[in-house]
Structure formats: structure tokens, C-alpha cells
C-alpha positions as CSV (number, residue, x, y, z in Angstrom):
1,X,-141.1,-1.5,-194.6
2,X,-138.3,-1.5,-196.9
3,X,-138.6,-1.2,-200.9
4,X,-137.4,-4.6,-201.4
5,X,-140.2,-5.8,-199.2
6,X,-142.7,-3.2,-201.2
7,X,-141.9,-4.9,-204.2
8,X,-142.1,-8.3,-202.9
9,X,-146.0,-7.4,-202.0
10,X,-147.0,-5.7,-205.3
11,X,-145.4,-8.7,-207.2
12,X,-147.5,-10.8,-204.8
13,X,-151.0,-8.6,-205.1
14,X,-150.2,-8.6,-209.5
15,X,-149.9,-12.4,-209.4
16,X,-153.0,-12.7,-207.3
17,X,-155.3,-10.4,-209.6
18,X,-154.1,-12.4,-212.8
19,X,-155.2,-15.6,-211.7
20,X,-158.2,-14.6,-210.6
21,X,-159.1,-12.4,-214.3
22,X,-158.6,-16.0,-215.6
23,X,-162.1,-16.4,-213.2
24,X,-163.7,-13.2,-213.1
25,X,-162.7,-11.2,-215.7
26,X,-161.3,-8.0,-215.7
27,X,-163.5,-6.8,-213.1
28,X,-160.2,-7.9,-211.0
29,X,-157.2,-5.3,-210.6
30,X,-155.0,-4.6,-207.8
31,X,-156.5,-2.3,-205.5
32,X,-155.2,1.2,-204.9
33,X,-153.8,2.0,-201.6
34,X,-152.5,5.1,-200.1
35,X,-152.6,6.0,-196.3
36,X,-155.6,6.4,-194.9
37,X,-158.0,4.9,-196.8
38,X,-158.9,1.0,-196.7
39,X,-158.9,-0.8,-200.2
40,X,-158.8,-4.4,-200.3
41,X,-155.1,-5.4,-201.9
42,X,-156.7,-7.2,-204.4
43,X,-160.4,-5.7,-206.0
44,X,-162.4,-8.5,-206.5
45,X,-166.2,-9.3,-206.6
46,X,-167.4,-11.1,-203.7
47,X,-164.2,-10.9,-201.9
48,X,-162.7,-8.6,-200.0
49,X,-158.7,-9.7,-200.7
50,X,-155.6,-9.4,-198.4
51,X,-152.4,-10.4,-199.5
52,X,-149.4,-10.8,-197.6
53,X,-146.0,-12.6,-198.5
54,X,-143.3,-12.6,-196.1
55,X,-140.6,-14.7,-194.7
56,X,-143.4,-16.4,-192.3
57,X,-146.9,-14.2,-192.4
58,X,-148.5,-13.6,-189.4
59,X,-151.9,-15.9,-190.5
60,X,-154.1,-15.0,-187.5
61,X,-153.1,-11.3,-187.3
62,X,-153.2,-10.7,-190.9
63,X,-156.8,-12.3,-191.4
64,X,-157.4,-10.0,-188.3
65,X,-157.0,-7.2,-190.5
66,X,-158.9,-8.6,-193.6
67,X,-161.8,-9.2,-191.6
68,X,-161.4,-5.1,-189.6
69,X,-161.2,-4.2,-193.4
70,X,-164.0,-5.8,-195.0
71,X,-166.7,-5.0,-191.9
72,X,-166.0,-1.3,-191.8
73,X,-166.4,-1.7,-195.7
74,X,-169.9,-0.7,-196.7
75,X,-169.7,-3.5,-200.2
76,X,-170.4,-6.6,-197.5
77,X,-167.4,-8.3,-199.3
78,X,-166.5,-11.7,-197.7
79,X,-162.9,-11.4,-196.3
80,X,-160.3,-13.3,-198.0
81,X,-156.4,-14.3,-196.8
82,X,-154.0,-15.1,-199.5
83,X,-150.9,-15.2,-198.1
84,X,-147.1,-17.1,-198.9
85,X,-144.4,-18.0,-196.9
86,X,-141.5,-17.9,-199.1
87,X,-140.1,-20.6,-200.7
88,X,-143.7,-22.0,-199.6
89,X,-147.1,-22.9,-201.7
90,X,-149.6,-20.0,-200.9
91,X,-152.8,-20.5,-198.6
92,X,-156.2,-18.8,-198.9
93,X,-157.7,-18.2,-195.1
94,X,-161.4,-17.3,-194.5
95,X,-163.9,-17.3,-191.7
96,X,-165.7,-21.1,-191.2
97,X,-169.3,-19.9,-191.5
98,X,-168.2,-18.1,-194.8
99,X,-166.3,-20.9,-196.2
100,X,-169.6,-23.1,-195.3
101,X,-172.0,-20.9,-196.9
102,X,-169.4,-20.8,-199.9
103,X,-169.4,-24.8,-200.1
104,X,-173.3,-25.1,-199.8
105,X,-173.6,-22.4,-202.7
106,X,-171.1,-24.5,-204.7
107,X,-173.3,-28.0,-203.9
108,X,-176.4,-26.6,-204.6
109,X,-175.2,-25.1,-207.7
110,X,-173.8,-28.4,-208.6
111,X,-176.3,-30.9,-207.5
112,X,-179.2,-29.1,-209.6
């Protein structure tokens, strides 16, 4: 992967974590990566983050790698896709039963 394309994804991951700080507080930062060791590109409660923005993004393989992530992960984070095309409005990608539980959690809160 070239620098340009580096820099591309760390712009992506920074503008990720600040709109979600305006949620959750600082308790959101970019994660730390080096080789090796799997870190969620975005540190988030709840949510176990992957960010990707390419030219087209690879949805099915990348959530792939989200949800190999967050299951070897011992936090039981739910596994999250944001990912842009460019020149495209970004998508968020998650597992059905997740986003079900997610939306029941949400009603019952709501419904009181």
C-alpha cells in the first residue's frame, strides 16, 4: 500500500473517531496498529470499528475481516464496517442479528 493510500485511511479513521466523540466522548480515539497485533481501526465502546476508503472497497471481504477481528477479540465488541467509495457517501455494514438486537435495544429504550 502506497503512502498516499496510507494517508487517505488515517484521514478516513480521524474523521470516523470525531464524529463519533460528538456520541461517546472521548472514550473514542483511533486505534493503534502495528503488525501483528489486531486493534480495531477505530476504539470505540460497543463496537469493534473497521474503516476502509478506497476507490471501490471490497464490502463483503472487508466486513470479513471486521468480524475475524472482533471474534478472536476477547472485549465481545460487535463488529462494525464503515467504509467510502470515493467521491461516494460512506456506509456503515454490520451482521443482521446484531443490527436487530441493536434496533430492539433502541425501541425498547424508546417505547418506555
Amino acid at each position: 500500500m502506497g503512502k498516499l493510500s496510507r494517508d487517505k485511511g488515517v484521514r478516513w479513521e480521524l474523521e470516523i473517531a470525531k464524529r463519533l466523540r460528538t456520541i461517546f466522548g472521548d472514550s473514542v480515539k483511533r486505534g493503534f496498529q502495528w503488525r501483528g497485533a489486531e486493534q480495531p481501526d477505530v476504539e470505540c465502546p460497543a463496537f469493534w470499528i473497521e474503516a476502509k476508503h478506497h476507490r471501490r472497497v471490497n464490502i463483503r471481504k472487508s466486513f470479513e475481516q471486521a468480524l475475524g477481528d472482533a471474534t478472536a477479540d476477547e472485549s465481545k465488541r460487535t463488529p462494525v464496517l464503515v467504509c467510502k467509495d470515493d467521491n461516494k457517501r460512506p456506509l456503515v455494514v454490520m451482521d443482521f442479528e446484531d443490527w436487530l438486537e441493536l434496533i430492539r435495544s433502541w425501541y425498547e429504550l424508546s417505547s418506555g
